[in-house]
C-alpha positions in Angstrom: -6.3 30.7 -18.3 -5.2 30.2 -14.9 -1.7 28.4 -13.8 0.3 29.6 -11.0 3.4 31.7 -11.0 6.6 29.5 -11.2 9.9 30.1 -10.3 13.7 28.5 -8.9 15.7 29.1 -6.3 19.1 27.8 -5.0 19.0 28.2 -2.0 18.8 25.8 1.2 15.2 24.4 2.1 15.6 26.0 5.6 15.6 29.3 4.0 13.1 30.0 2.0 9.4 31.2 3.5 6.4 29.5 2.3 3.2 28.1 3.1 4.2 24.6 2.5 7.5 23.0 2.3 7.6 19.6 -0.1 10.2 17.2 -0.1 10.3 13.5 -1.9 10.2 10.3 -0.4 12.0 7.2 -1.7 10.5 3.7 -1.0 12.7 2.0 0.4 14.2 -1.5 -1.5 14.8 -5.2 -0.2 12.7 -4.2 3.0 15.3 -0.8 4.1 13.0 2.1 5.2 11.5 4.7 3.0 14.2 7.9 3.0 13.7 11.7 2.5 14.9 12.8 -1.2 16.1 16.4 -1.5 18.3 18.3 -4.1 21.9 17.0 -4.0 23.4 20.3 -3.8 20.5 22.1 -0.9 20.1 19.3 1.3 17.3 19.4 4.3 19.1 17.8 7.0 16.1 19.1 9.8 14.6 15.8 9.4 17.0 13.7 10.0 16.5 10.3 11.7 12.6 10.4 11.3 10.9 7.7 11.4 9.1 7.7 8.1 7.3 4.6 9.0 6.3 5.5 12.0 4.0 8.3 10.6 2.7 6.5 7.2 5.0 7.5 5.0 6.1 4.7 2.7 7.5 7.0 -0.9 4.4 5.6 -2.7 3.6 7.2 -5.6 0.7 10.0 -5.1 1.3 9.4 -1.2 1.2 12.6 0.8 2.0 13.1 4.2 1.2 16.4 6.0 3.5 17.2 9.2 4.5 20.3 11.5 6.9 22.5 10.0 10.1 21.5 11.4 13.4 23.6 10.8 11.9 25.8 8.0 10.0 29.1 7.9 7.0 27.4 6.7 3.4 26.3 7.9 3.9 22.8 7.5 6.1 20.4 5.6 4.2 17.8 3.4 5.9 15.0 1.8 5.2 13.1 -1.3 6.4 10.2 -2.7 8.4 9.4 -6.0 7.2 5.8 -6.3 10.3 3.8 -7.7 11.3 5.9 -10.7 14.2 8.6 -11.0 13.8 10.1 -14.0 12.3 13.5 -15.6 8.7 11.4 -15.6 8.7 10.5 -11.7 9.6 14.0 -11.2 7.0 15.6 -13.1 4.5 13.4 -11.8 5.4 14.4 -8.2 5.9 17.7 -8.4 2.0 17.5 -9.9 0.7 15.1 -7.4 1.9 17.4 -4.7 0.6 20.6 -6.3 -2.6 19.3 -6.9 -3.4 18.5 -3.0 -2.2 21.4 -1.8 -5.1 23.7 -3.3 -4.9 25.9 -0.4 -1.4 26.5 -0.2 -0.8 30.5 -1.2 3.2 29.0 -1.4 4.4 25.8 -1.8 8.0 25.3 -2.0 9.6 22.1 -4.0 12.5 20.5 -2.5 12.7 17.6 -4.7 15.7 15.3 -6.4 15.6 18.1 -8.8 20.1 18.1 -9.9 20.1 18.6 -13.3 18.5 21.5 -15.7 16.0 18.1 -17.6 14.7 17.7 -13.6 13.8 21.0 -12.7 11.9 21.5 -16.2 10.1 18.6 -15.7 9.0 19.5 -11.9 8.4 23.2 -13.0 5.6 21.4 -15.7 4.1 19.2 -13.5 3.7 22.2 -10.8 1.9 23.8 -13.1 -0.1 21.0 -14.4 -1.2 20.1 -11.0 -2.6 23.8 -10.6 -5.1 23.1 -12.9 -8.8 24.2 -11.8 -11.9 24.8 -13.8 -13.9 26.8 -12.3 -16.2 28.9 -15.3 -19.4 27.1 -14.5 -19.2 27.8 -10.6 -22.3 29.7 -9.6 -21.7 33.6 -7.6 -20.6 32.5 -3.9 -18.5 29.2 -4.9 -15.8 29.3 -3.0 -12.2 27.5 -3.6 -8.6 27.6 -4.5 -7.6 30.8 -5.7 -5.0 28.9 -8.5 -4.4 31.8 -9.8 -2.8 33.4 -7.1 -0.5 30.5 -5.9 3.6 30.9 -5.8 5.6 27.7 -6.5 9.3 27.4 -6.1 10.8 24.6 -7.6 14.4 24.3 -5.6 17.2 24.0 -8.4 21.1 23.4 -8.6 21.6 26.8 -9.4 18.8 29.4 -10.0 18.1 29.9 -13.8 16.3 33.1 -15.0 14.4 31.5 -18.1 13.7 28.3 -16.6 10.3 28.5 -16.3 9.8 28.9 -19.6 8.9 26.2 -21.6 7.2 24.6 -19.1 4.6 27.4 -18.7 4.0 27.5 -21.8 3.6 23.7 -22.2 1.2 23.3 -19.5 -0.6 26.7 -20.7 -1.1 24.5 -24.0 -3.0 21.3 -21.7 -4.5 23.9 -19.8 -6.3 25.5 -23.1 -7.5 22.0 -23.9 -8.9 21.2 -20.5 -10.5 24.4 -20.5 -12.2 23.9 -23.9 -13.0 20.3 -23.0 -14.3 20.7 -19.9 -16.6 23.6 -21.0 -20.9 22.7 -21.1 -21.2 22.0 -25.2 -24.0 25.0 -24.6 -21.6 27.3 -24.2 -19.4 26.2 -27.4 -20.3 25.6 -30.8 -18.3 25.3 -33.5 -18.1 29.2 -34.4 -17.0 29.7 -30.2 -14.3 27.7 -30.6 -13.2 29.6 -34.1 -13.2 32.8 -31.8 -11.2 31.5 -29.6 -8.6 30.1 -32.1 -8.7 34.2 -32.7 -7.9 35.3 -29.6 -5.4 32.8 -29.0 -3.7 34.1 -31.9 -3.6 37.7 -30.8 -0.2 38.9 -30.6 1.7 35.7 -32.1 3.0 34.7 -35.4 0.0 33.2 -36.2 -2.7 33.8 -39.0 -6.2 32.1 -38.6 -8.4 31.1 -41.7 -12.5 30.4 -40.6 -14.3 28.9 -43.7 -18.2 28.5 -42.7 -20.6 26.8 -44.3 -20.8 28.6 -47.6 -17.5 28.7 -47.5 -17.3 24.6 -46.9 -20.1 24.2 -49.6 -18.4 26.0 -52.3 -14.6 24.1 -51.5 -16.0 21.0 -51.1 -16.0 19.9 -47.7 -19.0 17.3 -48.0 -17.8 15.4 -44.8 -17.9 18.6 -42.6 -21.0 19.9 -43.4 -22.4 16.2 -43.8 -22.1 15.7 -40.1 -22.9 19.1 -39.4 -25.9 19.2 -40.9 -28.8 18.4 -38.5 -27.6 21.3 -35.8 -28.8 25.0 -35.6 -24.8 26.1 -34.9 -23.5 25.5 -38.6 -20.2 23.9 -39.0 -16.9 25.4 -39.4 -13.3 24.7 -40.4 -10.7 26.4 -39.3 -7.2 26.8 -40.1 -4.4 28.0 -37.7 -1.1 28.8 -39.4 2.7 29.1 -38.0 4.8 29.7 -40.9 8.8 31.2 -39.8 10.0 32.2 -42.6 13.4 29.7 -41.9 11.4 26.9 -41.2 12.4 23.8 -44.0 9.9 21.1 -41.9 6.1 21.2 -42.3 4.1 19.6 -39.7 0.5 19.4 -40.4 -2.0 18.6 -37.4 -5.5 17.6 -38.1 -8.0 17.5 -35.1 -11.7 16.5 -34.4 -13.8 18.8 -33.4 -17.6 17.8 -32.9 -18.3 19.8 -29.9 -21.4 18.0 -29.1 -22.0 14.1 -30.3 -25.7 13.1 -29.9 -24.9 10.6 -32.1 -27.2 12.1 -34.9 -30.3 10.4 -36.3 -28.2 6.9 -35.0 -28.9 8.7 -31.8 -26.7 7.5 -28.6 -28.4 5.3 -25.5 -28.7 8.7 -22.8 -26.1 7.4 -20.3 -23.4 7.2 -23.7 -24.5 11.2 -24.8 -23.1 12.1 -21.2 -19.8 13.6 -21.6 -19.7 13.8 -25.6 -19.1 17.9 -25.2 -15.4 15.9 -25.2 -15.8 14.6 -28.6 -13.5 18.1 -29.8 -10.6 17.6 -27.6 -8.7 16.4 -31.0 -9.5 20.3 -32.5 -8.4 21.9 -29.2 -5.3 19.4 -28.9 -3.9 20.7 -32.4 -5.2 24.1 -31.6 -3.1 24.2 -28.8 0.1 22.5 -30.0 0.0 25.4 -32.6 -0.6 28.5 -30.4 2.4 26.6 -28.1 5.3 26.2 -31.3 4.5 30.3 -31.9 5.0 30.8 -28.3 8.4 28.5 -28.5 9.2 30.5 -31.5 9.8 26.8 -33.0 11.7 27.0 -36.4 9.0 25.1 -38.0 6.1 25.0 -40.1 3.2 24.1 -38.4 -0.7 23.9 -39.7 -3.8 23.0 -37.4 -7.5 22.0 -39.1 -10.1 22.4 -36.8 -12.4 20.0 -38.3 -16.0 21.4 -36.4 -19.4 20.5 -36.2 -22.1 19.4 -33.9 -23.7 16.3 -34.8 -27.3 16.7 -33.8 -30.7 14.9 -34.9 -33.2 17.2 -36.8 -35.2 17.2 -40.2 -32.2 18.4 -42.0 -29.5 15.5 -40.3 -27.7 13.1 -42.7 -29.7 10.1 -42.6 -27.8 6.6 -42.5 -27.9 5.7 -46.5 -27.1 9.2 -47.5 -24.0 9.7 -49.3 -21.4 12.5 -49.0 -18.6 13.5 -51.0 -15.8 14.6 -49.1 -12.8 16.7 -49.9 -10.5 14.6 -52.0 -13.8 13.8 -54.2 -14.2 10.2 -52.4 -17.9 9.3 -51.4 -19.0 7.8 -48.4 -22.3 6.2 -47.6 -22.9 7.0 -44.3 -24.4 3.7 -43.0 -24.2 5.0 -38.9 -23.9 8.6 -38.4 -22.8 7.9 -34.8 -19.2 7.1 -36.9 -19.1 11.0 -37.5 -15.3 11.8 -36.6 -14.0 10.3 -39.3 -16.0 12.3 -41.8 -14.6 15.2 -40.4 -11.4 13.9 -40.3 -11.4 12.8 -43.7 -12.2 16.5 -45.1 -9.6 17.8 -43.2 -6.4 15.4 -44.2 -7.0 16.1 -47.6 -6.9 19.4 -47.3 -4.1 19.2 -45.5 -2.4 16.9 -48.2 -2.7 19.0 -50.7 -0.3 21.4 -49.0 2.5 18.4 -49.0 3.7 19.0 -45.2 6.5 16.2 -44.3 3.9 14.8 -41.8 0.7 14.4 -40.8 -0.9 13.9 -37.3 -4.5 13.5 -36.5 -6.0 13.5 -32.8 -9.6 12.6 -32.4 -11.4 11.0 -29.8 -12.7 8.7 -32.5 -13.9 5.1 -31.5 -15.1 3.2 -28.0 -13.1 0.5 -29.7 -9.9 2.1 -28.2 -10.9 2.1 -24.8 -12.0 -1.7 -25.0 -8.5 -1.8 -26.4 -6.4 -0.2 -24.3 -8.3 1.2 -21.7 -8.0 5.2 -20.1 -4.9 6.2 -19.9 -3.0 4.6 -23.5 -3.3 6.2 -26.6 -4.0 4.2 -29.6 -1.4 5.0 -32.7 -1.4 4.0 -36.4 -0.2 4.9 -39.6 3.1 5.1 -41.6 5.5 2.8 -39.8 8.9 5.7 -39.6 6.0 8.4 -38.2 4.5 5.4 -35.7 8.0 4.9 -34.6 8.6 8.8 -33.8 6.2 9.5 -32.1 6.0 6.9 -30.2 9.5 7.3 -29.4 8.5 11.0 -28.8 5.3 10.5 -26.9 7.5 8.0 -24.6 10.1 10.5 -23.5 7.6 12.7 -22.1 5.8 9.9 -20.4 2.1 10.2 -22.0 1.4 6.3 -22.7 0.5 5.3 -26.2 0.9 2.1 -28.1 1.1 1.2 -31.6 -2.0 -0.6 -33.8 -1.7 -2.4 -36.6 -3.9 -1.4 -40.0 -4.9 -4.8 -41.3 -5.3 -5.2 -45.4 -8.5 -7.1 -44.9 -10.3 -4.7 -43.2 -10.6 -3.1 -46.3 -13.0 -5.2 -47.6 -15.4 -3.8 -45.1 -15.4 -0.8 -46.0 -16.9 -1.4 -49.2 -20.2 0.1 -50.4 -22.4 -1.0 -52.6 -23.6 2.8 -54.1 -20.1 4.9 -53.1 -16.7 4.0 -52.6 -16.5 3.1 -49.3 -19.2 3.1 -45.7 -18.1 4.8 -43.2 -18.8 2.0 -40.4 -20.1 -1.8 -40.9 -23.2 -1.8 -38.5 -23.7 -5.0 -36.8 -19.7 -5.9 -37.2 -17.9 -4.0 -34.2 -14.4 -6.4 -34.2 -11.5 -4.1 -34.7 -13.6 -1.2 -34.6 -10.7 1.4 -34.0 -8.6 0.0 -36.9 -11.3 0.1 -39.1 -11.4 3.8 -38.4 -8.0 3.8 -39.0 -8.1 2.2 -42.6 -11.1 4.8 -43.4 -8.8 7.7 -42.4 -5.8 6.2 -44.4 -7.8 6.7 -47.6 -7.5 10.1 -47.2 -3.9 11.0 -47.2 -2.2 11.8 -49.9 0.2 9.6 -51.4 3.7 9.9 -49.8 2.6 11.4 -47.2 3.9 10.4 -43.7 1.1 10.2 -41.5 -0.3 9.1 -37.9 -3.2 8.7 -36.1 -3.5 9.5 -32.2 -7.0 7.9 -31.1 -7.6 9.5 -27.3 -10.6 8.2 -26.7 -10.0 7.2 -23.3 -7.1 9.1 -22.3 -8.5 12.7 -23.2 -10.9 12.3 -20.2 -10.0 11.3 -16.5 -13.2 9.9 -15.4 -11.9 8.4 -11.8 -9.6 9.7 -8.6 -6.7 11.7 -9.3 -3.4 10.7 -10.1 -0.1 12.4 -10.7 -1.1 16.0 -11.8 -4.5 14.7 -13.2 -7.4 15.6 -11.2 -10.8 14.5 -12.7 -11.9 16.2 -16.4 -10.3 16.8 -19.4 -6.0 15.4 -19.4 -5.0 17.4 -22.4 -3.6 14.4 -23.4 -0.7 14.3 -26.0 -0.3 18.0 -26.6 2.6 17.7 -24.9 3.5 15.3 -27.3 3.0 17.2 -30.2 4.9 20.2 -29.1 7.8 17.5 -28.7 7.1 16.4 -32.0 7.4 19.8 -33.4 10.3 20.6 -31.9 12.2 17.4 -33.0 11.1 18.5 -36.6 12.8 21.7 -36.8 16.0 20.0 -35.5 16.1 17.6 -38.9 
């Protein structure tokens, strides 16, 4: 895991040594000038009277400007723009942005609007978000940014000794995801990912439970070892537990895992099988949320399913008309085994509801219906209506975009089977496809329960340019959101 080493500092711009000095731009409003944004209380007064227009810089968000260092004991100053926003989010997103076009910078110092504590956090995260590189597939010779090594300095009201804190360990939690995302499905199966839920666990408050197959034949995990079935890497399910012994809130967090989707014997068009080593960013999203309330020492319960398999074709893969019986003793006639995810899914809620947690949240990268939906960057969200509110309300304040789907009562009539009691997708029928997952899923909490689903189909990849402190890959998309989540929890 590589992020670079973050710190604060009071002091005055002009002072401080670095490779590359950044400071905001504003845009300007009603046709005034774009101006230079700095901390309130260490101004940088070197560049006053500039003409920002004259060399290109308008305060667009994402827009950097490189010029000669001027006034500062640096190599250059580069300039980045805030867009129109003010808050923690526009912040964040800068401080990334800037970070992750500087890949050569050994130092990069931040001289944003950072004047209260809320600001600096949220530019120390994005720093380190923007760091991100992936580079465990580079062949012997590849040369690039040594992340790793980099020093950023995020310019503060007053310097705070613990205020790098959270955010390292919030962007060490995307960072774990984009890693495990963005690594060739070759190189992990389900049982690799259950060795690294080990390691990760080293040293914390953690306890980590691996069933494997005998294990998921003897307690009933049909759905699991259904969709696992056709692959040489059997399936697993693992179970990551942080348990204070104060805590009085139990957050349960269910993830999809299929850590390579061929689609199965309903085998995928080729150019659809590229990029389905994704398909387990929902296991390494909880994963990660976990491993990141131990690290915050969070004074709450929390409980990650893995739910793991690869979904291959062989002579042993479920064949569309099969039936399964999954963990809460419901059977499902698998009519496309392309619609895997929620199999998994389903095995692991009702394990999960037996334990009674106070909520239930599952991530998966579950239908193509979302993107149609709402596209690459919005999360789709369903489920009880008080959870749907929270985290919404949750996911909003740390700016990951998600929006809220309804669960029709008809749909349920699709998902009726003639030989089980339910299908697990209505071939030839794909309206509403991502709220008919959502219905299937529902059937599978237990009664009570508070529960929502996070579909991040689309925004768990970046497929395009960079933006903010996206580059292209894996986002680690709503873990930050979760760790929020958590944290409210405990404080109810």
């Amino acid at each position: 895991m590589v992020r670079p080493t973050l710190s604060t500092d009071s002091s005055a711009p002009a002072s401080i040594s670095a490779d590359v000095l950044v400071l905001g731009v504003r845009p300007g409003s009603d046709g005034a000038p774009a101006t230079i944004a700095t901390p309130a209380t260490t101004p940088f007064s070197a560049l006053d009277g500039i003409d920002l227009a004259a060399i290109g810089a308008t305060g667009t968000k994402d827009q950097l400007v490189r010029i000669p260092a001027v006034g500062v004991d640096a190599q250059g100053i580069a300039l980045i723009g805030l867009g129109s926003g003010t808050d923690a989010a526009a912040l964040r997103s800068a401080a990334g942005s800037a970070v992750r076009q500087l890949p050569l910078a050994s130092s990069i110092v931040l001289a944003l609007p950072t004047d209260t504590s809320e600001l600096v956090d949220a530019a120390l995260e994005g720093a380190a978000l923007g760091a991100y590189s992936f580079t465990r597939h580079k062949g012997a010779g590849t040369t690039g940014p040594a992340r790793g090594d980099q020093q950023v300095t995020v310019l503060a009201p007053s310097a705070a000794a613990n205020a790098t804190v959270r955010p390292a360990i919030v962007a060490d939690a995307a960072t774990l995801v984009r890693d495990l995302v963005n690594t060739a499905a070759g190189d992990l199966g389900p049982a690799d990912v259950a060795d690294v839920a080990r390691a990760q666990a080293e040293g914390l408050p953690l306890t980590v439970e691996v069933l494997d197959e005998t294990a998921l034949e003897e307690q009933g995990f049909g759905g699991i070892l259904g969709v696992g079935r056709g692959s040489e890497r059997p399936p697993r399910l693992v179970v990551v537990r942080y348990a204070p012994e104060s805590a009085t809130k139990h957050l349960a967090l269910v993830g999809k895992g299929i850590t390579f989707d061929s689609g199965g014997l309903s085998l995928k068009p080729a150019g659809s099988m590229l990029g389905m080593k994704t398909d387990m960013t929902g296991a390494a999203t909880v994963l990660a949320a976990t491993v990141a309330a131990a690290r915050l020492g969070l004074d709450v319960r929390v409980t990650a399913w893995l739910c793991l398999a690869e979904n291959m074709p062989s002579g042993s893969a479920t064949r569309p008309g099969d039936v399964l019986t999954l963990k809460n003793g419901k059977t499902v006639e698998v009519t496309n085994t392309d619609a895997e995810g929620r199999l998994v899914l389903g095995d692991g809620m009702a394990a999960a509801s037996l334990e009674q947690p106070d909520a239930i949240v599952d991530v998966a990268t579950l239908t193509g219906a979302q993107v149609v939906a709402l596209g690459d960057r919005t999360t789709g969200l369903m489920g009880s209506d008080d959870l749907v509110a929270q985290v919404r309300a949750v996911a909003g304040a740390v700016a990951e975009p998600i929006w809220p789907m309804p669960l029709p009562e008809e749909l349920d009539a699709r998902l009726t089977s003639e030989v089980a009691d339910m299908v697990n997708a209505t071939v030839g029928n794909p309206a509403g496809g991502m709220l008919l997952a959502g219905k299937f899923l529902e059937r599978f909490v237990g009664e009570g329960i508070p529960w929502a689903h996070l579909d991040i189909a689309g925004p768990s990849e970046n497929k395009g340019g960079g933006y903010g402190w996206l580059g292209k890959g894996a986002t680690g998309a709503m873990v930050r959101t979760l760790i929020s989540l958590a944290e409210e929890l405990q404080a109810k």
